[in-house]
C-alpha positions, 0 to 999 in steps of 0.5 A: 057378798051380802050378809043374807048370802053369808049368813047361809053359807055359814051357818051349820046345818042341824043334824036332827033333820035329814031323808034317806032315798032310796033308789029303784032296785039295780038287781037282777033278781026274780019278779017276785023279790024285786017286787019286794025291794020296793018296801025298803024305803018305807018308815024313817031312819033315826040315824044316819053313820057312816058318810065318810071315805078314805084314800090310802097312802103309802109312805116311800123314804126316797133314798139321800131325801131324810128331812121328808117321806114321800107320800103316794096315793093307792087307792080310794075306799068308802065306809059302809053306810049304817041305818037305824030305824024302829022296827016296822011291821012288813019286811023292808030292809031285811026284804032287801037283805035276803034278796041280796042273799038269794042272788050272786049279783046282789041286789043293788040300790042307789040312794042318797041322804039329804040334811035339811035346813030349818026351813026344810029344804036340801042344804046338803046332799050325799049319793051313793051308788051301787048299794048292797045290804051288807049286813043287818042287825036286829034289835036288841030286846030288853023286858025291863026297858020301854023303848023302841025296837031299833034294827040297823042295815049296812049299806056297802057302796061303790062311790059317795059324792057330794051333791051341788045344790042350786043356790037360789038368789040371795039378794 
């Protein structure tokens, strides 16, 4: 392997520059709400949280076995993603909440949070499937503060993957 194929192998990525995509509307839901489902991408997210996943595991002491305790694979679950952004003028993310609300399917979006690298292209890449707006926070007001107004949506999912990226020829 050459040292430019190492190098960007192991160099980290920087966490400051990433993209949030977010897919059409999976919902079934009245023209007028799925019109408004098309906002919720709009603006930029300051933060990312909550990529991650865990597999629960139950602990079996096997009976005459006493130097180990078996462990045996339950199931899979996945954290709920959290975007943070600054409060934009138009409905958006809450558009997308309320939307959700209004309808016993919800309103599903899949989507996808790439990391970029200082050139500016994917390095890494995560999709989800079958999003719902779980939860929305709005922002907390301070008079005595100069700040940007930060909401925060919770985006429940039904699977996170990793997504290959196509290496170009490194030489």
């Amino acid at each position: 392997m050459t040292e430019r194929a190492l190098e960007f192998f192991t160099e980290p990525l920087p966490k400051f520059r990433f993209l949030v995509v977010l897919g059409p509307a999976a919902a079934y839901l009245p023209p007028a709400q799925a019109a408004l489902l098309s906002l919720t991408a709009q603006g930029a997210f300051q933060q990312v949280a909550g990529l991650g996943a865990q597999l629960e595991v139950t602990a079996y002491p096997e009976g005459g076995v006493n130097d180990r305790v078996r462990q045996f694979p339950v199931r899979h679950s996945w954290n709920r993603i959290v975007l943070h952004r600054g409060v934009a003028r138009g409905p958006s993310l809450w558009a997308w909440y309320q939307a959700g609300l209004s309808n016993p399917l919800g309103a599903r979006r899949s989507g996808a949070v790439l990391l970029m690298d200082a050139a500016g292209l994917p390095g890494a890449v995560w999709a989800f499937r079958g999003g719902l707006a779980s939860k929305w926070t709005g922002p907390d007001l301070h008079a005595e503060r100069n700040e940007v107004a930060v909401e925060q949506l919770e985006i429940a999912h039904e699977g996170l993957v990793s997504v290959e990226q196509a290496v170009a020829a490194l030489g």
